[in-house]
C-alpha positions as CSV (number, residue, x, y, z in Angstrom):
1,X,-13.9,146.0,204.4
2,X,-13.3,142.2,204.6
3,X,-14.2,139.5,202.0
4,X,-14.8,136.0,203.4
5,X,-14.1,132.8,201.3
6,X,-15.0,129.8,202.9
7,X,-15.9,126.0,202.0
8,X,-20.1,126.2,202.2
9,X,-22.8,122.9,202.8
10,X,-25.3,124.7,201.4
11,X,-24.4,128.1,199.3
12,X,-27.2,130.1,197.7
13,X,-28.2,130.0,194.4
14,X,-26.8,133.3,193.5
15,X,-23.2,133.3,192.0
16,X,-20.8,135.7,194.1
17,X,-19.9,138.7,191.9
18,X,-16.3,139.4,191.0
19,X,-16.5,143.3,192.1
20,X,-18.8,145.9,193.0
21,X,-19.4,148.4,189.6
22,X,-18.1,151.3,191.5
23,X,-15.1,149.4,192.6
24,X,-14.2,147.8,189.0
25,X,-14.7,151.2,187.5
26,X,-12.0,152.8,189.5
27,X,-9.8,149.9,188.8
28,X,-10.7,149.8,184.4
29,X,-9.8,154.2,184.6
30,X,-6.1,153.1,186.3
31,X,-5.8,150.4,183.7
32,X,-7.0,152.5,180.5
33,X,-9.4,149.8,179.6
34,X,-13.1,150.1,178.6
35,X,-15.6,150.8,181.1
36,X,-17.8,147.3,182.0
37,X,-14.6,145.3,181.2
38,X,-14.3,143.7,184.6
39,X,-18.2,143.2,184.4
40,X,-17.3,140.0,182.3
41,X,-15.2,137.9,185.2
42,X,-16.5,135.5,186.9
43,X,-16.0,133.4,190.2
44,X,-17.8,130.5,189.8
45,X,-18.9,130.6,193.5
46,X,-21.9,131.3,195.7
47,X,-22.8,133.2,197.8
48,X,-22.9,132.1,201.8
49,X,-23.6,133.5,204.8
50,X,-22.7,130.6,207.6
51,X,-18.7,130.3,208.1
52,X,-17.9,126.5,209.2
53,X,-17.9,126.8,213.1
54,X,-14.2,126.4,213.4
55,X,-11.9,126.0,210.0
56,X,-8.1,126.8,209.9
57,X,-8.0,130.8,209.4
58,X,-6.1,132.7,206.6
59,X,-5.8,136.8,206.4
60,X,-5.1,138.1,202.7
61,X,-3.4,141.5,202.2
62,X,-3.2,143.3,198.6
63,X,-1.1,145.0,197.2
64,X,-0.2,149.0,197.7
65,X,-3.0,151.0,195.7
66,X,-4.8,147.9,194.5
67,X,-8.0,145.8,195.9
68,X,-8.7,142.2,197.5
69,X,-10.4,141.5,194.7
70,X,-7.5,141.1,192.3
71,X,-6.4,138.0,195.0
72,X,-10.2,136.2,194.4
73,X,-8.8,133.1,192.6
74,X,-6.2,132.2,195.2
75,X,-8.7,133.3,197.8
76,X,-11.4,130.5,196.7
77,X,-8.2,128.2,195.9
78,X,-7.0,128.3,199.6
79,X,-11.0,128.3,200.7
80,X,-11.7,124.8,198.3
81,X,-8.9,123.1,201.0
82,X,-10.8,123.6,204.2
83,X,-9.6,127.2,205.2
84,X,-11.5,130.5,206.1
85,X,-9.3,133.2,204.2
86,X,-10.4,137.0,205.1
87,X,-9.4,139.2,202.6
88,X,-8.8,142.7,203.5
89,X,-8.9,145.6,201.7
90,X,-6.9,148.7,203.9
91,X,-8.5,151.7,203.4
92,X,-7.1,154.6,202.1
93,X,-4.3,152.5,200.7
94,X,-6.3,150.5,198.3
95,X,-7.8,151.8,195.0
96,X,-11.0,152.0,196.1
97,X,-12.9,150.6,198.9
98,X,-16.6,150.5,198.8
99,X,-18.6,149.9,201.9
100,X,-22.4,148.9,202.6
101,X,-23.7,152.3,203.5
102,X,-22.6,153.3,199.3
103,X,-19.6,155.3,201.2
104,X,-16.3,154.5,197.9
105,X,-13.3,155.5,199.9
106,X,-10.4,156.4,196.9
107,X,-7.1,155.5,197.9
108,X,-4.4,157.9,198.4
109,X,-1.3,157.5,198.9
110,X,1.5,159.6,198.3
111,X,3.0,158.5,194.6
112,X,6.4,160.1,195.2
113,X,7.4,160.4,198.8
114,X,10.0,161.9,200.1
115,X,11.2,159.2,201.9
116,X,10.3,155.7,200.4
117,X,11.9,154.1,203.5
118,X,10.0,155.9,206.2
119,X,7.0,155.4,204.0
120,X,7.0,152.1,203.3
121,X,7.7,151.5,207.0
122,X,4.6,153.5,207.6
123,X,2.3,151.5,205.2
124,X,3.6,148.4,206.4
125,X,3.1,149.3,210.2
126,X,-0.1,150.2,209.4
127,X,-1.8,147.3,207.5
128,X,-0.1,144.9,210.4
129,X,-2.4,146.9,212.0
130,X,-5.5,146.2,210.1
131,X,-4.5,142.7,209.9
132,X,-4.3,142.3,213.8
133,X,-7.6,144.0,214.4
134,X,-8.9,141.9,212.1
135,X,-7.8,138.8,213.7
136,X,-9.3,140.5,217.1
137,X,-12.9,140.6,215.6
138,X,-13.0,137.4,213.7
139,X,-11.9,135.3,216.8
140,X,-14.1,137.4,219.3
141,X,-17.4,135.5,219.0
142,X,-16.0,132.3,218.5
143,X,-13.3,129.9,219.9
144,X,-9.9,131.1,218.3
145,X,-8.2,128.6,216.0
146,X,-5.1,127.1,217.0
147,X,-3.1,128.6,214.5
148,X,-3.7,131.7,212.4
149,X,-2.3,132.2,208.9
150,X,-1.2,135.2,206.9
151,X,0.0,136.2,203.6
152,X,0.1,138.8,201.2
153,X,1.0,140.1,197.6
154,X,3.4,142.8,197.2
155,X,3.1,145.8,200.4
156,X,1.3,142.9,201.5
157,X,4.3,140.5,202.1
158,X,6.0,143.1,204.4
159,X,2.8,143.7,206.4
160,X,2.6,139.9,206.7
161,X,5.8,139.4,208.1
162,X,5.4,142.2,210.6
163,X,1.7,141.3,212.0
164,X,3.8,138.0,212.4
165,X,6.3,139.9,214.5
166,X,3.8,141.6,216.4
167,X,1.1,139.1,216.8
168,X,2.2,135.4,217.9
169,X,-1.4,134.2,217.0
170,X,-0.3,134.4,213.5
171,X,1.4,130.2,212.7
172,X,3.1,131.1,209.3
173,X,3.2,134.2,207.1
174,X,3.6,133.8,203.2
175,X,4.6,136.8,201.0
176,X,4.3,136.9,197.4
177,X,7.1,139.1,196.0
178,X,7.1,141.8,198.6
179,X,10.0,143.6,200.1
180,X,10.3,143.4,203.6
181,X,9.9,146.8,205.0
182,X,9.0,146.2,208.0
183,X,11.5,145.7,210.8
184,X,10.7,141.6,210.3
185,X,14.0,141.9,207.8
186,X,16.2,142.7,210.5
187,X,14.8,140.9,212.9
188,X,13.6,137.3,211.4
189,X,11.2,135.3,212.4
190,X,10.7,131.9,214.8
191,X,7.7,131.0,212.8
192,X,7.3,129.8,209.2
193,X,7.6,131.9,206.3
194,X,7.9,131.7,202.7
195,X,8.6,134.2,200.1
196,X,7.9,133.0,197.2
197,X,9.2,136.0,194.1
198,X,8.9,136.8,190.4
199,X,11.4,139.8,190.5
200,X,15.2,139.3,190.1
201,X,16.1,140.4,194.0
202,X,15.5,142.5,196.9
203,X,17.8,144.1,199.2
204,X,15.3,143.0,202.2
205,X,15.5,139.6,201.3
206,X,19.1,139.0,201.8
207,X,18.9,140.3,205.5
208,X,15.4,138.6,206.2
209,X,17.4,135.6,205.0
210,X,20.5,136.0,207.3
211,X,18.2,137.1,210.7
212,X,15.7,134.5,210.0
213,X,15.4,131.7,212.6
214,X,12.3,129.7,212.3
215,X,11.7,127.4,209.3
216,X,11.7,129.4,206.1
217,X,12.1,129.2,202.4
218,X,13.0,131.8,199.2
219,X,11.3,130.5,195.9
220,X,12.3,132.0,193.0
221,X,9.5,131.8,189.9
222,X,11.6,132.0,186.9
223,X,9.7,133.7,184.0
224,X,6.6,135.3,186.0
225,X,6.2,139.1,186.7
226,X,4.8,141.2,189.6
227,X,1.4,140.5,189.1
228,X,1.3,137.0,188.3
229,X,0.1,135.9,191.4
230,X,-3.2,137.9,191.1
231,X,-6.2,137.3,188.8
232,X,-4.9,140.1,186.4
233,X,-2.5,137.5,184.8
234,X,-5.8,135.1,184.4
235,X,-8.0,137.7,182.1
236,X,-5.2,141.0,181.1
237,X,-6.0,139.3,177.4
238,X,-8.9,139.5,177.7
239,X,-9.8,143.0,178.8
240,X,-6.9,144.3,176.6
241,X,-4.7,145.5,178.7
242,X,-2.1,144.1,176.7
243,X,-3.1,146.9,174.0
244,X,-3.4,149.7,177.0
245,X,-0.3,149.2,178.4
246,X,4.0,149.4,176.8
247,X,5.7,146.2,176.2
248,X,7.7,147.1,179.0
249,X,5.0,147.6,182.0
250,X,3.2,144.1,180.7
251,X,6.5,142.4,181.0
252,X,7.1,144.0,184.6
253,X,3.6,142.7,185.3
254,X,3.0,139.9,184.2
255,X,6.7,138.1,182.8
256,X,7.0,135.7,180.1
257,X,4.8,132.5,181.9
258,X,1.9,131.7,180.4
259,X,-1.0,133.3,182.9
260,X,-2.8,130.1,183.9
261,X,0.9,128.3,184.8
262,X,1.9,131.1,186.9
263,X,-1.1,131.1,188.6
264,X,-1.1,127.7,188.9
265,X,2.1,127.5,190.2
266,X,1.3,130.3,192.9
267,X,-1.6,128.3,194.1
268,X,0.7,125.0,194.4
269,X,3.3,126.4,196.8
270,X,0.9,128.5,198.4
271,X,-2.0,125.4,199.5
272,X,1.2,123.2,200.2
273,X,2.2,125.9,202.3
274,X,-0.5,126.5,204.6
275,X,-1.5,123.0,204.2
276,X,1.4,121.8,206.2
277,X,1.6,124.5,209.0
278,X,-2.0,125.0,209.3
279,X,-3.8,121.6,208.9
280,X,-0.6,119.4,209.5
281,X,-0.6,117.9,205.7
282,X,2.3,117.0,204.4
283,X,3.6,119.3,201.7
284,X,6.7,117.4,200.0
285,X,6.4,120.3,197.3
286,X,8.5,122.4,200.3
287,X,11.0,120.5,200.6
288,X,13.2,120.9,197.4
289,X,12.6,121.3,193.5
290,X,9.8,119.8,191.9
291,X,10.0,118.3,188.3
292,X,6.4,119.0,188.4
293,X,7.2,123.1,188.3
294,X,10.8,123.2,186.9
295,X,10.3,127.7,186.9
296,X,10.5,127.2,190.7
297,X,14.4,127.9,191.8
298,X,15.2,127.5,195.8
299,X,17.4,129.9,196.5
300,X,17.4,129.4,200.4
301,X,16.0,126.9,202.5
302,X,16.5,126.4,206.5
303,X,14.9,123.7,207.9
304,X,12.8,120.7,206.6
């Protein structure tokens, strides 16, 4: 299933729902929080059916055993500049996908493999995959833009980086505090990539850092957590999760930052991002720290 954001002339009246009930249910049981919680969100857009005949193109990849829908704000955030960002949600491997003829596909994923490596190179392989066939069908009826984009929150950073390796149609990759699984660590890339990270370090990152040779930059968020890039940071109060979950999972989640300057902070680096590699704009955020966002740490840069 694929989720299409995209700047509208003339949406419908009907405001687009956050996520399906099925869907939101499966989501509020992981969570341990009441039933209809998720029922409350909203996205303050419309629905649409007509793409603009030829905007800059975006792919979105979640996280392992989690849903598109949790990337919606920075979906309509990247949409509001001009792009056409396709979220994907990879069956099987995402908590539940629900598709038009009522089929809910539960993920299921092993929770304790054993081999991590091999699995998370499987995963990874796999939604690179998806991501590439999704290009294929989204560019086959019309004329292909000149340069793709790609990024991705958690397993979805890795799977970013290696549809990149794969797939030369893909301009610049971004990936929000995902370890690079993929052979893309070893290898490095000729194209532009960010990865932009709440946790403390990665093993991956160190050798995506030395084999990288296109333009690329590590940004450090000082304070945030490994959901702070997704809407859960936005509303986790407000659903109680807070109350649901130990001290020590919400701090692993969603850090010390106050949600809506995480959030906001994610949504600065990442529109600068694509902004300059996709639709040529300069992005002066990029190029070294901002007094504006002081949590931000660059702890590599190559290029300008």
């Amino acid at each position: 299933m694929v989720q299409l954001w995209f700047p509208a002339a003339r949406p419908a009246a009907a405001f687009a729902e956050y996520a399906p009930a099925r869907t939101a249910a499966v989501l509020e049981s992981e969570w341990t929080v009441a039933p209809g919680s998720l029922a409350r969100v909203r996205t303050g857009v419309r629905t649409a059916r007509r793409t603009p005949a030829r905007p800059t193109l975006i792919l979105l990849s979640h996280g392992r055993g989690s849903t598109g829908f949790l990337t919606t704000s920075l979906a309509i955030e990247l949409a509001s500049h001009g792009h056409l960002v396709a979220s994907v949600d990879h069956t099987h491997d995402a908590a539940a996908v629900l598709f038009p003829d009522g089929r809910l596909i539960r993920g299921d994923l092993p929770a304790a493999p054993d081999d991590w490596d091999a699995q998370d190179r499987l995963e990874t392989g796999v939604r690179a995959a998806d991501l590439r066939f999704v290009a294929d069908q989204l560019t086959a009826r019309r004329p292909a833009p000149p340069r793709i984009g790609v990024l991705g929150h958690s397993m979805g950073g890795p799977a970013a980086a290696e549809a990149m390796r794969q797939d030369r149609r893909f301009a610049a990759g971004l990936d929000l505090d995902g370890g690079l699984f993929g052979t893309a660590a070893d290898t490095g890339l000729d194209r532009p990539f960010l990865l932009l990270t709440s946790s403390p370090d990665h093993e991956s990152w160190a050798r995506w850092r030395a084999a990288h040779h296109g333009w690329g930059r590590h940004l450090h968020l000082a304070g945030g957590g490994h959901l702070s890039a997704t809407d859960l940071a936005g509303y986790a109060e407000a659903i109680s999760v807070r109350e649901a979950w130990s001290a020590q999972a919400w701090h692993e989640a969603l850090g010390a930052l106050a949600p809506e300057r995480a959030t906001g902070i994610v949504r600065a680096y990442t529109v600068a991002f694509f902004g300059r590699f996709l639709a040529h704009r300069p992005a002066p955020l990029l190029r070294a720290p901002s007094a504006r966002f002081p949590e931000v740490e660059f702890r590599w840069s190559r290029s300008n």
